[in-house]
C-alpha positions as CSV (number, residue, x, y, z in Angstrom):
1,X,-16.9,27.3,-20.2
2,X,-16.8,28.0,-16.9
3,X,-13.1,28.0,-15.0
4,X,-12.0,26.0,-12.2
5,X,-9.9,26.4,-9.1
6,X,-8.2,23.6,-9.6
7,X,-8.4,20.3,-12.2
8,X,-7.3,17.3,-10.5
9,X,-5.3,14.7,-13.2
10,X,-6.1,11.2,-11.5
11,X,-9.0,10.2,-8.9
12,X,-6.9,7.6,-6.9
13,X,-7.0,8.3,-3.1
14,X,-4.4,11.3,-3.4
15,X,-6.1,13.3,-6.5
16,X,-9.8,12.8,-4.7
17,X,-9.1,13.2,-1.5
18,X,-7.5,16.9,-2.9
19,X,-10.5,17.4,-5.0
20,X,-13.0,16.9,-1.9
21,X,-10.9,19.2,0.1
22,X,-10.7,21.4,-1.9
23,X,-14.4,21.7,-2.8
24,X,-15.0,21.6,1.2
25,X,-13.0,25.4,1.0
26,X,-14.9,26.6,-1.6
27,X,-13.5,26.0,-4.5
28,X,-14.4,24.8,-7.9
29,X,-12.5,21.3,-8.6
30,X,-12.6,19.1,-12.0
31,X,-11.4,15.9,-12.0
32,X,-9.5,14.1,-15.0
33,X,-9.4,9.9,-14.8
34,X,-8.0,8.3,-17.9
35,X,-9.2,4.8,-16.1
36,X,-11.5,3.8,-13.7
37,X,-12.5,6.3,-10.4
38,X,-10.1,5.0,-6.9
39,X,-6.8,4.5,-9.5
40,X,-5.1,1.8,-8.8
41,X,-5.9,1.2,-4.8
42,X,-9.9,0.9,-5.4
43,X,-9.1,-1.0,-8.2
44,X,-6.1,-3.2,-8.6
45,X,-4.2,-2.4,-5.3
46,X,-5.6,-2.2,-1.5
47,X,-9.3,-3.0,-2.2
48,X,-8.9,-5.9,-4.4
49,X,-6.0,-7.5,-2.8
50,X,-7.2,-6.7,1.2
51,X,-11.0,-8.6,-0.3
52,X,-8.7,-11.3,-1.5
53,X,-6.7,-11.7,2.0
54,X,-10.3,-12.0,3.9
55,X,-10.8,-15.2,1.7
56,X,-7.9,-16.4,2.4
57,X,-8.3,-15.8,6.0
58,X,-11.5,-17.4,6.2
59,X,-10.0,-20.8,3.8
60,X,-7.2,-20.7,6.8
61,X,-9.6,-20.5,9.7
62,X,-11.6,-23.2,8.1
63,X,-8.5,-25.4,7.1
64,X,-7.6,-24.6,11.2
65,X,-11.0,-25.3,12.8
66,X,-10.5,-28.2,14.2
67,X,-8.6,-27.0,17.1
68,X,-11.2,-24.9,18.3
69,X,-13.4,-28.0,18.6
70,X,-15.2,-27.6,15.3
71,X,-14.6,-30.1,12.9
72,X,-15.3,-29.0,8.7
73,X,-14.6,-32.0,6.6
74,X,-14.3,-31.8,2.7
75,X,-14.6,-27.7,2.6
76,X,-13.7,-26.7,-1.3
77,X,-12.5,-23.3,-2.3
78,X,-14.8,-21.9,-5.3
79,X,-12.1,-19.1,-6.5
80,X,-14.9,-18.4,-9.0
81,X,-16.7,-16.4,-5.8
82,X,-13.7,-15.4,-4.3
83,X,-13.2,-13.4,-7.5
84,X,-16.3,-12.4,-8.0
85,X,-16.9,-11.1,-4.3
86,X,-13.3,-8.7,-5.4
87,X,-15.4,-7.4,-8.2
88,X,-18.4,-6.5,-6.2
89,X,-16.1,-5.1,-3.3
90,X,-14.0,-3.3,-6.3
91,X,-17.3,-2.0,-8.2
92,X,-19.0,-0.9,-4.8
93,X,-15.8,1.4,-3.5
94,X,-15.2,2.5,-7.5
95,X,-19.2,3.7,-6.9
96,X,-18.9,4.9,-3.4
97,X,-16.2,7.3,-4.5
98,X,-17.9,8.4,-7.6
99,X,-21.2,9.7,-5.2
100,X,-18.5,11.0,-2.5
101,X,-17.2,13.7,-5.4
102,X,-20.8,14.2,-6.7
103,X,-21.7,15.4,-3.4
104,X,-19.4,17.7,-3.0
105,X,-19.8,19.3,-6.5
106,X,-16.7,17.6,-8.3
107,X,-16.7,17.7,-12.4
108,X,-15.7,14.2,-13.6
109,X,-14.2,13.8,-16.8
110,X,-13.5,10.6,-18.1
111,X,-10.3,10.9,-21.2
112,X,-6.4,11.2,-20.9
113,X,-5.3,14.7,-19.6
114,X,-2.2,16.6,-21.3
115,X,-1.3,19.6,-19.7
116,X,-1.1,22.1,-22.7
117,X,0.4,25.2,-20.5
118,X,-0.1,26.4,-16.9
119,X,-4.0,27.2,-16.1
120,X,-4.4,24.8,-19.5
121,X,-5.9,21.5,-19.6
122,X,-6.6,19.3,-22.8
123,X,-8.6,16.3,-22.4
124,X,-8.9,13.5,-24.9
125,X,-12.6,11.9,-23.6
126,X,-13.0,8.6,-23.2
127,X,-16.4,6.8,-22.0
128,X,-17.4,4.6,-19.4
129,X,-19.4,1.9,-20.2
130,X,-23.1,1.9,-18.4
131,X,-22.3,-0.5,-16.6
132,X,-19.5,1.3,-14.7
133,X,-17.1,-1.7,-15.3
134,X,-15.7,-0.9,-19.1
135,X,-13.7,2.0,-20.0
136,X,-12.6,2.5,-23.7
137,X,-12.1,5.7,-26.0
138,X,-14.4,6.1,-28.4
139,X,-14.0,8.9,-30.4
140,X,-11.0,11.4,-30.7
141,X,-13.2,13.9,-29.4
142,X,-11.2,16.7,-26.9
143,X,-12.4,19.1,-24.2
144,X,-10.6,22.1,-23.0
145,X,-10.2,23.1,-19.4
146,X,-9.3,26.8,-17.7
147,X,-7.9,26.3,-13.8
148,X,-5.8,28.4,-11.9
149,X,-4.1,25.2,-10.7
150,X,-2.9,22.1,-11.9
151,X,-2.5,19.4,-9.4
152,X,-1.1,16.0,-11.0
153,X,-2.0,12.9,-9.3
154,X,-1.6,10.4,-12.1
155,X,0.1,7.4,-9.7
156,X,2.3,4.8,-10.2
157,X,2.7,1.6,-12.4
158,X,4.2,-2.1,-11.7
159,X,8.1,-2.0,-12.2
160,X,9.4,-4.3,-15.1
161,X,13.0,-5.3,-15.6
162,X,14.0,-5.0,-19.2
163,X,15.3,-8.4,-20.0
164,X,11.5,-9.9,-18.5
165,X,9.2,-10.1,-22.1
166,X,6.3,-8.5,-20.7
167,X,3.7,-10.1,-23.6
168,X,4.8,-13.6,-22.2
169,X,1.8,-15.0,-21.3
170,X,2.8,-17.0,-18.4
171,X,4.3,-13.3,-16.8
172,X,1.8,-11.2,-14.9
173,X,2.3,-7.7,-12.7
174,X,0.2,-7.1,-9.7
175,X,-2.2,-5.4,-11.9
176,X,-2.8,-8.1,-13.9
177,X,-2.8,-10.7,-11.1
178,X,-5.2,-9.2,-8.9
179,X,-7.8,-9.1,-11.4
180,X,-7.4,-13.1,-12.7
181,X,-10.4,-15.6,-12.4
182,X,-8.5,-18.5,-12.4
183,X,-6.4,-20.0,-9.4
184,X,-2.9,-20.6,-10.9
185,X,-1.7,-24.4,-9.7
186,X,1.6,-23.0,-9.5
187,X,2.7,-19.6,-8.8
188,X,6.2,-17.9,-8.5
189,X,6.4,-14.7,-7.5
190,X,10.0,-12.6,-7.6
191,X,10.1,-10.3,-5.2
192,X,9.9,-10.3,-1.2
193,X,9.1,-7.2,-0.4
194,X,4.8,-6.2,1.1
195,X,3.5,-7.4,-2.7
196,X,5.1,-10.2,-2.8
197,X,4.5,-11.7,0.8
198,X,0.5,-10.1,0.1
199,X,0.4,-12.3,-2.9
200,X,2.3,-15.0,-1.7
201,X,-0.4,-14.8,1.3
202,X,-3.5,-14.6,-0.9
203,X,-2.9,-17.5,-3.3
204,X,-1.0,-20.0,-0.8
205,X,-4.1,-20.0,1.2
206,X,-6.7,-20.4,-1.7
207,X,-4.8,-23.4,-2.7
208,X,-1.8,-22.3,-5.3
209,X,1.6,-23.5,-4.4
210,X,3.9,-20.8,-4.8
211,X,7.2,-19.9,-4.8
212,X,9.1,-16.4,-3.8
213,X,13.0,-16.0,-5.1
214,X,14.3,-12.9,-3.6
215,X,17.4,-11.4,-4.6
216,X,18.2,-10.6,-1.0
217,X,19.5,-12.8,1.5
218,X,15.8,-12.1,3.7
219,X,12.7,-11.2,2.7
220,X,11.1,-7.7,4.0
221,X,14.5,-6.4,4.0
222,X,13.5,-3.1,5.4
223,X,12.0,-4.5,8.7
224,X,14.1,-6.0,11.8
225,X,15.4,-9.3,10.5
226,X,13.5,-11.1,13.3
227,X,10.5,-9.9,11.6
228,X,12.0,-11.3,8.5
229,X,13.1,-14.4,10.1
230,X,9.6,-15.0,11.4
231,X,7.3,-14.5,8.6
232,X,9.8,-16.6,6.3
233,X,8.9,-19.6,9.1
234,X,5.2,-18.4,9.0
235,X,5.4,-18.7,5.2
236,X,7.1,-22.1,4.7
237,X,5.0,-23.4,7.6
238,X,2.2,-22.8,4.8
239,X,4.1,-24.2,2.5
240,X,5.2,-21.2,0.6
241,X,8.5,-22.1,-0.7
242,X,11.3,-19.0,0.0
243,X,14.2,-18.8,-1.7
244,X,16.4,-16.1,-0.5
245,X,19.4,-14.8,-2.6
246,X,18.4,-15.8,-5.9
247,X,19.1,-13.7,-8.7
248,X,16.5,-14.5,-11.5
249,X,18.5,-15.3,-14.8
250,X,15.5,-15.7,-16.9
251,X,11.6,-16.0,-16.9
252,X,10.1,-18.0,-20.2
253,X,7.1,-19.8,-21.4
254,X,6.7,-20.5,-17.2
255,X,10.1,-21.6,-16.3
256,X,12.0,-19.4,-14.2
257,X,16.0,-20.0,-13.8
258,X,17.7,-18.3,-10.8
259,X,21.1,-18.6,-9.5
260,X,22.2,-18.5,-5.9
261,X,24.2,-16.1,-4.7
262,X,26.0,-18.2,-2.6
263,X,27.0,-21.4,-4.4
264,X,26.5,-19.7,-7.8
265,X,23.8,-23.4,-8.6
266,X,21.2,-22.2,-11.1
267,X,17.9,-23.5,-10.0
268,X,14.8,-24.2,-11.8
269,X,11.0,-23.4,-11.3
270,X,8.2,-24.8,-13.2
271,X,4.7,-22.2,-12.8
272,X,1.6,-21.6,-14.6
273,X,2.2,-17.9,-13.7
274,X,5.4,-15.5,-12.5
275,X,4.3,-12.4,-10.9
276,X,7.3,-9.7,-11.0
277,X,6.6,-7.3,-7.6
278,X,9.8,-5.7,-7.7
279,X,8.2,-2.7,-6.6
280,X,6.1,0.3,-8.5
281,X,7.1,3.6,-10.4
282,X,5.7,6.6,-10.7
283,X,3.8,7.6,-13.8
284,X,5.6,10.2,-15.5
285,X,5.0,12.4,-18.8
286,X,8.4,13.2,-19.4
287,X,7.9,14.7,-22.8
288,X,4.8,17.1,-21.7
289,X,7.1,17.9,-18.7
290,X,9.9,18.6,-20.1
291,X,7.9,20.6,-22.9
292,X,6.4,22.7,-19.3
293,X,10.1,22.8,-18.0
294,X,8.5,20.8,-15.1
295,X,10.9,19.5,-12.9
296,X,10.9,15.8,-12.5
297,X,13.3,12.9,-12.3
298,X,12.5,9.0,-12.9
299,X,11.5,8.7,-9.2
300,X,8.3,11.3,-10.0
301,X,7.7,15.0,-10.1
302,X,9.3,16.9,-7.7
303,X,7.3,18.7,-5.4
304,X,8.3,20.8,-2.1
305,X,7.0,19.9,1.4
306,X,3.9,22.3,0.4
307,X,3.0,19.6,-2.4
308,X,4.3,22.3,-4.6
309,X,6.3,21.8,-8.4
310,X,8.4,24.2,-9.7
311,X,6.2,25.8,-11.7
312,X,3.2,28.4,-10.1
313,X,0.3,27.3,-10.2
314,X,1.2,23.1,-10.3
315,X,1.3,20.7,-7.7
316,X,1.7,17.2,-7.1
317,X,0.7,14.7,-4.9
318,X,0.8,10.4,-4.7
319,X,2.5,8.0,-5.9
320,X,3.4,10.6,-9.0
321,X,5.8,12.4,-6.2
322,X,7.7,9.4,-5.8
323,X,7.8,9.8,-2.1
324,X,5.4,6.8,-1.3
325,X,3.8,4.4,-2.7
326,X,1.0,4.0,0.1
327,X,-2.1,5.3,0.2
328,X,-2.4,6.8,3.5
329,X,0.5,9.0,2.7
330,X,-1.5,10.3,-0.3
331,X,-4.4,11.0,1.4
332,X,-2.5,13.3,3.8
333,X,-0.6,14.7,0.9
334,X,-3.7,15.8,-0.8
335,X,-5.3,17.3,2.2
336,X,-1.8,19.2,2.7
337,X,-2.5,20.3,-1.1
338,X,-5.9,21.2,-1.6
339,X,-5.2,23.3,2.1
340,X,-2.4,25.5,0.6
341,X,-3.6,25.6,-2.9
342,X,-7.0,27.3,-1.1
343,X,-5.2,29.5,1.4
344,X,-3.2,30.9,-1.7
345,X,-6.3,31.2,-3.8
346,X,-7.9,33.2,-1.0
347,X,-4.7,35.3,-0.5
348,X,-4.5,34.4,3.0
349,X,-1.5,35.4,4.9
350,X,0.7,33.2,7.3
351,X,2.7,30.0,6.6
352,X,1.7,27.1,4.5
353,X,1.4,23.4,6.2
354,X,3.6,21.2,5.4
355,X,4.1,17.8,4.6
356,X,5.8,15.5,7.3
357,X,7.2,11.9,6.2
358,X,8.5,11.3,9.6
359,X,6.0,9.4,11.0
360,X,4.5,6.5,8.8
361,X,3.0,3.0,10.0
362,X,3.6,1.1,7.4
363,X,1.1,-2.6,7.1
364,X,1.5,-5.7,5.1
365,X,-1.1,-7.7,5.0
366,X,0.4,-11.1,5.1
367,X,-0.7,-13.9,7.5
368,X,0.3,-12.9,10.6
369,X,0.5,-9.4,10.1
370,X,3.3,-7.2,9.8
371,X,3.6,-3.4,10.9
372,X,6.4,-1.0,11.6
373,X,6.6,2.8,12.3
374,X,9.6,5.2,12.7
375,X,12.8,4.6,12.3
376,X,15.6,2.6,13.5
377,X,18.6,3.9,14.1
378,X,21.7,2.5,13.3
379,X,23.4,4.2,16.0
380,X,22.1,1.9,19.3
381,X,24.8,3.6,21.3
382,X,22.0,5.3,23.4
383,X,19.0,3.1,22.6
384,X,17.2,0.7,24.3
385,X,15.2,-2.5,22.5
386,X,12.4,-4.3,24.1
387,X,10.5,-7.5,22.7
388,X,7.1,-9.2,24.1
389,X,6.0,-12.2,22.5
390,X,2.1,-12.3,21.8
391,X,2.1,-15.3,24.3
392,X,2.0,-13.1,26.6
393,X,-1.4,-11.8,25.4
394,X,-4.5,-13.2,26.9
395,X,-6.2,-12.5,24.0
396,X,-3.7,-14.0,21.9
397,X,-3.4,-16.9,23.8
398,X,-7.8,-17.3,24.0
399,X,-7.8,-17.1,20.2
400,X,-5.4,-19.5,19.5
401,X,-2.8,-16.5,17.5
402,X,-0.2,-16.3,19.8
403,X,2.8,-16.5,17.0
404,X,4.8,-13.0,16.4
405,X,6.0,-10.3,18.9
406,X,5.9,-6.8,19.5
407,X,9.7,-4.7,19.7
408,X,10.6,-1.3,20.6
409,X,13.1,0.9,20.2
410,X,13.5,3.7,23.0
411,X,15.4,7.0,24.0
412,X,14.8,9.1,26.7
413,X,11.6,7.4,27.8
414,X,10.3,7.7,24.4
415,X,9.3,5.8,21.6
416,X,11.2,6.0,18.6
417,X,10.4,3.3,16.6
418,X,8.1,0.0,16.5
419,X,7.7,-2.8,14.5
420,X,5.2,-6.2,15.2
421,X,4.1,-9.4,13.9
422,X,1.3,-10.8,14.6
423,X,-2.7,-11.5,14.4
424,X,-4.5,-8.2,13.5
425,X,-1.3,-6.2,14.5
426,X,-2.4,-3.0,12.2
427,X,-4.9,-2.5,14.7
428,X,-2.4,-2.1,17.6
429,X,0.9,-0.1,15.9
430,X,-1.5,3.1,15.4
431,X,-1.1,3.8,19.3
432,X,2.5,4.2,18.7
433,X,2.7,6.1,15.7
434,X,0.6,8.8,18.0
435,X,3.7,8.5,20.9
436,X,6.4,9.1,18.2
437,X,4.9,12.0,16.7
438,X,3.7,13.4,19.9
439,X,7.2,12.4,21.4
440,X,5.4,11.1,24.0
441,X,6.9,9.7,27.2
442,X,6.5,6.0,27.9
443,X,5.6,6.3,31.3
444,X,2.6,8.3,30.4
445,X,0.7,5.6,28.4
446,X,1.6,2.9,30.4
447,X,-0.7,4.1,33.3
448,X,-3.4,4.7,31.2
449,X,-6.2,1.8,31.3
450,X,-6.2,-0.9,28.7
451,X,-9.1,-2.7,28.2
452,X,-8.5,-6.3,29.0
453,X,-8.8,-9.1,26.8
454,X,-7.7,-7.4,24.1
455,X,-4.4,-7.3,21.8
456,X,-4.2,-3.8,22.2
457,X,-3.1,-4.7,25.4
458,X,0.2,-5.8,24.4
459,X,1.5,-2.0,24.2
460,X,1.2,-1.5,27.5
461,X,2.8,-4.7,28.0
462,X,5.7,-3.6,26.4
463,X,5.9,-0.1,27.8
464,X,5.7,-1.8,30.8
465,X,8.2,-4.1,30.3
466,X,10.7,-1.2,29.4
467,X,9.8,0.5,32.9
468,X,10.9,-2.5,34.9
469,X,7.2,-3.2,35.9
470,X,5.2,-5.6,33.7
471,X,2.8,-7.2,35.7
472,X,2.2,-9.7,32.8
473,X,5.2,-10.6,31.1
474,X,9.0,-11.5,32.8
475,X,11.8,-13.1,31.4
């Protein structure tokens, strides 16, 4: 048996993006996947739900038509296709990502990993079915696996309150939901946070009516509340129905009771399914950890800014950490792994790179978009806000999307925070997630040339605007 440099224990977009990078600096990777290759974005997170949100763009465009002077009478949604289309999409990236660690000389090993000691991995196999669609375990068959590192990348799971019966039929998680081939008549979904308003998005505009209670008294609590303000109108334009403080009493046999926090009125809703997306937790193996003397708390293992654990020779990276949930922010923790794991392995002298949470553009995927990156202080004593409507967008205004806004928060001529909402807005906020890490000074993009029509055109709009010289925008 040969030994590795390093056995990865998951293959979502963390574990094999640090397997590939890795293997790109010469070392010898295996990876461990107990499910299905892409963990949970390829296959019940970003992929399926962002194939899922095109169909429902495309229903909404041809519900919309007419005002562009193209008139579609009796159009029918087959949700049949849509979810088939997510399967192929799904099956496709699950493949693409299989080949991508083939080529670069990645062991796969299908089977729950238990770490038995440092340098020490236990596999219990499992098999994929030939059609790459089916995983079960078939035998109790186990493999043993020598590495000099360790690096755990097992994700994260749908959070659960305990008084919700999770074998209720009528109760679903993300998970579950995403992968349905029926369209619920009536959904209710607790939870307003980027799952909820993705799901809410999704099923609204296939045809569901559905239903969001959030505790809170806003959805998307953690943007501006105009942003909340506006996708909440957005929403009920589409006749989403948003019920905002509403503590959920009880979920059975697809009636949900909630009370308001206000009047203290207990309200009932009547659903064919409930989807809970009150947010994710990591996956943790507290009795093998604790067994390690791994260091870990509910929130994930703890890891240093090196992706390090505790413990020589493990590291940790994704959703596991409990430092994000997104899958850009696992990517770029698993190059930041596999770069110090390699330098150590090699011996190499200077510092290792760290891992910076700073800056991180942040999308949901709802109808109109909505994007935000840095931070907002709460301290405004020396900050300056600026908003530009996408009205002011010829783009915007030529393609009929000119709902949302752009804001920014600025010091000292820079950019320290962003947030937007609007059509295709995850396109634009990427331009200032550059300024804020580059500290860049306003007045040094605003001269630069923007190609005109297009939306990106709106941040120079608002640059402008904070210089005192928009050419395109007043108030």
């Amino acid at each position: 048996m040969s030994k590795y440099t390093a056995v990865i224990i998951g293959a979502g977009p963390a574990g094999h993006t640090t397997a590939v990078r890795i293997s790109q600096l010469g070392g010898k990777v295996a990876v461990v996947e107990r499910d299905y290759i892409g963990g949970i974005c390829t296959n019940w997170g970003c992929t399926p739900s962002k194939s899922m949100i095109e169909s429902a763009k495309i229903a909404r465009n041809v519900k919309e038509s007419g005002k562009y002077g193209v008139q579609v009478s009796n159009f029918s949604i087959d949700f049949k296709r849509v979810a088939n289309r997510r399967n192929d999409v799904i099956y496709r990236t699950r493949e693409e990502i299989t080949e991508l660690l083939k080529h670069y000389g990645v062991d796969i090993y299908y089977g729950e990993a238990v770490i038995d000691a440092p340098g020490k991995v236990r596999v219990k196999k499992g098999k994929l079915d030939m059609d790459g669609k089916t995983m079960h375990y078939a035998s109790e068959e186990e493999i043993a696996l020598e590495t000099d590192n360790i690096v755990i990348a097992t994700g994260s799971k749908p959070l659960i309150p305990g008084f919700i019966d999770e074998t209720d039929p009528s109760i679903v998680s993300s998970n579950r939901l995403i992968t349905i081939e029926k369209l619920p008549e009536k959904l209710t979904i607790v939870g307003g946070g980027v799952i909820g308003l993705e799901f809410a998005t999704i099923f609204s505009n296939l045809g569901s009516k559905v239903t969001i209670v959030e505790f809170l008294d806003r959805v998307l609590a953690q943007m501006d509340p105009e942003i909340s303000e506006e996708i909440t109108r957005q929403m009920e334009a589409n006749g989403v129905q948003v019920l905002t403080s509403h503590k959920v009493v009880s979920v059975k046999d697809g009636v949900l009771r909630a009370e308001n926090q206000k009047n203290k009125e207990v309200v009932e809703v009547n659903c064919d399914l409930t989807l809970v997306a009150i947010g994710r937790l990591a996956v943790v193996h507290e009795a093998d950890y604790t067994r390690l003397g791994l260091e870990f708390t509910r929130r994930g293992v703890d890891v240093d800014d090196h992706m390090q654990t505790n413990i020589s020779g493990i590291w940790a990276v994704g959703d596991a950490t409990g430092k994000s949930i997104l899958a850009h922010v696992g990517i770029q923790q698993g190059i930041v792994c596999a770069e110090n794991l390699m330098k150590l392995q090699k011996g190499e002298s200077g510092p290792l790179r760290e891992m910076n949470y700073d800056v991180i553009p942040a999308v949901i995927y709802t109808l109109p978009e909505v994007v935000g990156v840095g931070t907002v202080p709460e301290d405004l004593s020396d900050v300056k806000v600026y908003k530009v409507p996408f009205s002011a967008n010829l783009r915007a205004s030529i393609e009929d999307y000119e709902a949302g806004f752009i804001k920014v928060w600025v010091r000292d001529n820079c950019v320290i925070a962003a947030q937007a909402i609007g059509h295709n807005v995850s396109e634009v906020m990427q331009e200032f997630a550059n300024m804020i890490a580059l500290k860049t000074d306003i007045r040094d993009v605003a001269q630069i040339i923007h190609a005109h029509p297009t939306y990106a055109e709106i941040s120079r709009t608002v640059l402008e605007f904070a210089l005192d010289k928009a050419i395109d925008y007043y108030v």
